[in-house]
N, C-alpha and C positions, 0 to 999 in steps of 0.2 A: 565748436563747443563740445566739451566731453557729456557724453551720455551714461547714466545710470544703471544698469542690469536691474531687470525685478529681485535676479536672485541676490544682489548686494541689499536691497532694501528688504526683502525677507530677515537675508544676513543682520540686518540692522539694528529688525525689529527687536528678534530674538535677542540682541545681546541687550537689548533695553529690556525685554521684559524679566530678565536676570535679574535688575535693579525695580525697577518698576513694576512688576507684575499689574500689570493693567488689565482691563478686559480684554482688550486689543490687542495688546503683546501675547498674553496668553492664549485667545485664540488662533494667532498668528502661527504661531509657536506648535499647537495642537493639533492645527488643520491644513497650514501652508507652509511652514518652513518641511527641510528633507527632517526624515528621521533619526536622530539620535538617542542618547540613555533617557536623557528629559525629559522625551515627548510625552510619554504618559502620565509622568510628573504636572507637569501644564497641564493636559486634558484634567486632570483631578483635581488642579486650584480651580480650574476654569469652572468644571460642574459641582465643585462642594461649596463654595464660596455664594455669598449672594449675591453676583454678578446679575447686572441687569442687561442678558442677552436673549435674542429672537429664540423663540421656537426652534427654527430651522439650522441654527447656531449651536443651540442645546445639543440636536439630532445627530448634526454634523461631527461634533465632540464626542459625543457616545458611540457613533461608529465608529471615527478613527481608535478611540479606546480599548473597543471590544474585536477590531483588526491586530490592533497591539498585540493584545490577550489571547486571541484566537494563534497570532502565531508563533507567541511563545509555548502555547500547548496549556495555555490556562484556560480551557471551555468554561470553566463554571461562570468564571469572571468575565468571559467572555460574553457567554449567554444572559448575565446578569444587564451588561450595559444596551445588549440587544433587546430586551424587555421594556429597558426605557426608553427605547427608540419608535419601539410597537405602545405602546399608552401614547406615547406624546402624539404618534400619527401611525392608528389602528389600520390604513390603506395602505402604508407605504409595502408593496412587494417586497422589495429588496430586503426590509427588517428582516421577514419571514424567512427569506433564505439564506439572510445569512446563520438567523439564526438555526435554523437547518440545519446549516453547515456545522453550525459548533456540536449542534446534538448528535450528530453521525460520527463526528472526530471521538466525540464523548462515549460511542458505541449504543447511544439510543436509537436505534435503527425506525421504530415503531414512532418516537417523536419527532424523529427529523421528516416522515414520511407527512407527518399531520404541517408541520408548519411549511412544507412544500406544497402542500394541496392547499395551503391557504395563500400561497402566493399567486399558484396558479390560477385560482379563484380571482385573483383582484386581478391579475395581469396576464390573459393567456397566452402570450407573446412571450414570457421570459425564457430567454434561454436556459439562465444560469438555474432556472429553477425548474427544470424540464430535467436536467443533465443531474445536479442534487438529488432529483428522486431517485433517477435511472439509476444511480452509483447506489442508491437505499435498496432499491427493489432488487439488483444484483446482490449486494450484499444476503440479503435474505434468498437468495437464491432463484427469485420468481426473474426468470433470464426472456420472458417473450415481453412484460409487464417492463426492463430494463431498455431491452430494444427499443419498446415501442416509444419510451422516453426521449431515448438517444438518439431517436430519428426526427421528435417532435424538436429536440434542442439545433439539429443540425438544420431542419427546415427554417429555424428562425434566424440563425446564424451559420449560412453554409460557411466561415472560415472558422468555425470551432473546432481546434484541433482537439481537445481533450476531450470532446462528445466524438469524435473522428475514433480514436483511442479507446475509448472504454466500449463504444460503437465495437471496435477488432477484442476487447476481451470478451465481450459476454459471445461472439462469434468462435473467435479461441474455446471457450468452453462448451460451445455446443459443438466441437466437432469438429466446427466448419473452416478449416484451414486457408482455404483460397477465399475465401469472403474476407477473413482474417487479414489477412496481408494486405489486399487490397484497402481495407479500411485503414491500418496504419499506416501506409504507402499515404494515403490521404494527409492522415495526420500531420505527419512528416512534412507535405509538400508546403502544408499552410503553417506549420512549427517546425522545422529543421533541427530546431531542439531541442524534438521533444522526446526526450530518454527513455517514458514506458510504451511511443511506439514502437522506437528500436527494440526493446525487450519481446513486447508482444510480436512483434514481424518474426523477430528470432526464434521465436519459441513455436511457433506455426512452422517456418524454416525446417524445425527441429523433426517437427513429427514428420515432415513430408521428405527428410532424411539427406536435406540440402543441406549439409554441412557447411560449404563454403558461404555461401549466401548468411548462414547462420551465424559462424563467426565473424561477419563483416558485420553485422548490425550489431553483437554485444562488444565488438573492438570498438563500435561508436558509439555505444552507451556508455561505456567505459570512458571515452575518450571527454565523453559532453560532462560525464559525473564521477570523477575517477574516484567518490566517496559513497557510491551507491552498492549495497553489497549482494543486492538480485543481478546485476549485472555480470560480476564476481563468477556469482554461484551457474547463471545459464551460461557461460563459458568454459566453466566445469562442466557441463552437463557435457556440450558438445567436444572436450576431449576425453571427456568419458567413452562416450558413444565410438566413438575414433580409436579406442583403445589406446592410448595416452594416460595412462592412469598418473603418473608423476605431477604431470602439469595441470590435470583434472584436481590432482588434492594440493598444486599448490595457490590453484584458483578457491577451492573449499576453503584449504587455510583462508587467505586473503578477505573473506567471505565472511566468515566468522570473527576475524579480527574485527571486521567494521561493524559488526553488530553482532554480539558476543551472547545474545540472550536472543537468538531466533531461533529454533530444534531445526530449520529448513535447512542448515549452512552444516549441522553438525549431522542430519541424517544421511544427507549427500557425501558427505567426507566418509562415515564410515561404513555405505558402502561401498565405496571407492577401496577401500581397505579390507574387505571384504573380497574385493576381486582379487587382491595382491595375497590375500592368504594371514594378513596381519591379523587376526582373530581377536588380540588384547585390543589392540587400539579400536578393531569396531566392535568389541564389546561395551569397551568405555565412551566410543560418541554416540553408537543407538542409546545408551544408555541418559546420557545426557540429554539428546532429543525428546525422549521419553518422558523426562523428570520436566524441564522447559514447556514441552505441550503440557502436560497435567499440571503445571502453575500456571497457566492460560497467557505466556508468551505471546505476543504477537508477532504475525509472520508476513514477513514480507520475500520469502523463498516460499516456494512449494512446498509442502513437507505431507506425507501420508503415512500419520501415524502408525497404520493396520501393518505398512511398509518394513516399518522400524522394528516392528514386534518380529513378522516374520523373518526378517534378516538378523536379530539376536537370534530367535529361536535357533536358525541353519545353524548362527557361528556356534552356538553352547553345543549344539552335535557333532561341528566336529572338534569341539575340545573336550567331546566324551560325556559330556552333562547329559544324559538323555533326560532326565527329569525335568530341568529348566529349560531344554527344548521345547518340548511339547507343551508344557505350559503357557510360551510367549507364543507356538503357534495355537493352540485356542484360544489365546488371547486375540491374535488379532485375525482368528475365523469370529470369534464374537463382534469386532469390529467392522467387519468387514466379509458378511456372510457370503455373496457373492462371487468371493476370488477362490473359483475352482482349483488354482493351480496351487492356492497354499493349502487348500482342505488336501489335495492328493498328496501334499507332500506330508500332513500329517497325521491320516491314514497309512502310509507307507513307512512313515518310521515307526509309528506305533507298531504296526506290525515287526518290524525289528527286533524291535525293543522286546518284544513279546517272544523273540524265538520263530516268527513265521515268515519271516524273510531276508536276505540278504545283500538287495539289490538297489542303489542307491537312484534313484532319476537321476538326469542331470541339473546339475545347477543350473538356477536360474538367475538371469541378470536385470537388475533393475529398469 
């Protein structure tokens, strides 16, 4: 006797509730069939209509809805259907985080932090809502308050590779390179692939000046996401470093191409042009960088503004500009008060400039 597949009778549903819209077909359609153009179509006959369905059915519906929504990059509408998932059942954890999640995507850093504390509140077990904050409180920068998350998320779930991950950035940022690696090393073992531990392993690699090591991990980030343009860009980095400038800007290009409005892909490029002495082209990509950060760009490359400024400043001196020299480097001593080496460089052209000296430092490399 031939047997049925579930997935033929999902299949079945679905094309009945095309004709039929039922409650059943539509829920079907909303909550169990795979996802296609429709689904969300259905999820919105299903909860506009006056269907007489469960509670748990309603819930079920506005989740899948506001997953939709959330991964097209519709947070409002996303958050909107999370809202009636929290009235219909003010307990359920999970509403909280996710909707968390949408307010973080949305860059409420301050809201996603409130509806994570009310998850964890109902449920001190969630991982996924340990690891939400973690990503909020790094965001905001509080990196011990990030840890302390990412250790509560991996205690609940030691195979969480993305708490393993974020666990090696906020470690990357403090410094701490060999804890770094080790934690994406982690991440990797329980996700193999997972693209930003490659990244982050590589970029630790980078500082500890392990080049080969370092291009093995963004030749496999590359290899897992060949649409990812940080991976692009820390591969440039490392034939930077290598003095490879060629294939350093043709990885920048590359970089840029896939994401054409991040200043990180174009401040990299034209220092890279910079070294080679191109002075127009990295006048024209710090410059671009510049204009992308101050329309609040998002970056998914490193980029240091204070960076951008100082390396126009250098090139407009040696194309003679002393005026809009010194200009972009009090520009970015004002950003950047701290960086002794670019206050000495513009002290010392000033002096130049001025007639009181003649004596260049050396160039400095990014």
């Amino acid at each position: 006797m031939r047997t049925v597949s579930l997935t033929a009778v999902v299949v079945a549903i679905c094309v009945a509730s095309a004709q039929a819209q039922t409650p059943d077909s539509l829920l079907a359609l909303c909550t169990v069939a795979p996802i296609t153009d429709r689904t969300i179509d259905a999820c919105s006959q299903l909860l506009e209509n006056d269907f007489q369905i469960t509670p748990e059915q309603r819930g079920a519906a506005y989740q899948k809805r506001g997953f939709l929504y959330f991964r097209q990059g519709r947070f409002d509408r996303a958050i909107s259907d999370y809202d009636e998932m929290i009235r219909s059942a003010p307990e359920n954890s999970h509403a909280f985080t996710l909707r968390g999640a949408a307010y973080f995507s949305l860059g409420n850093v301050d809201r996603a932090i409130l509806d994570l504390n009310e998850a964890i509140r109902l449920d001190p077990t969630h991982a996924q809502a340990y690891f939400g904050r973690g990503r909020a409180y790094a965001q905001k920068g509080e990196l011990d308050q990030a840890m302390a998350d990412f250790d509560k998320a991996i205690w609940n779930d030691p195979s969480y590779a993305a708490a393993y991950a974020n666990h090696a950035l906020v470690n990357f940022k403090k410094g701490q390179w060999s804890q770094a690696i080790l934690d994406a090393t982690e991440a990797i073992r329980h996700d193999p692939i997972a693209v930003d531990a490659y990244n982050i392993r590589g970029l630790a690699h980078v500082q500890r000046a392990d080049w080969d090591r370092a291009m093995r991990d963004f030749n496999e980030a590359i290899r897992l996401n060949p649409k990812d343009p940080s991976a692009y860009a820390n591969r440039g980095l490392v034939y930077f470093k290598k003095d490879d400038i060629k294939r350093a800007i043709a990885d920048f290009d590359e970089a840029i191409r896939r994401n054409p409005l991040d200043p990180g892909g174009y401040g990299n490029r034209g220092q890279a042009y910079f070294q080679l002495k191109d002075f127009d082209r990295t006048i024209s990509d710090l410059s671009e960088a510049i204009r992308l950060h101050k329309e609040g760009q998002t970056l998914q490359i490193e980029f240091d503004v204070a960076d951008a400024f100082a390396f126009r400043g250098l090139t407009y001196w040696n194309k003679g500009d002393h005026q809009r020299a010194l200009s972009d480097l009090d520009e970015a001593i004002r950003l950047n008060p701290g960086d002794r080496e670019v206050r000495a460089w513009r002290d010392k052209l000033a002096a130049i400039a001025n007639g009181h000296g003649d004596k260049l430092p050396a160039t400095p490399r990014p």
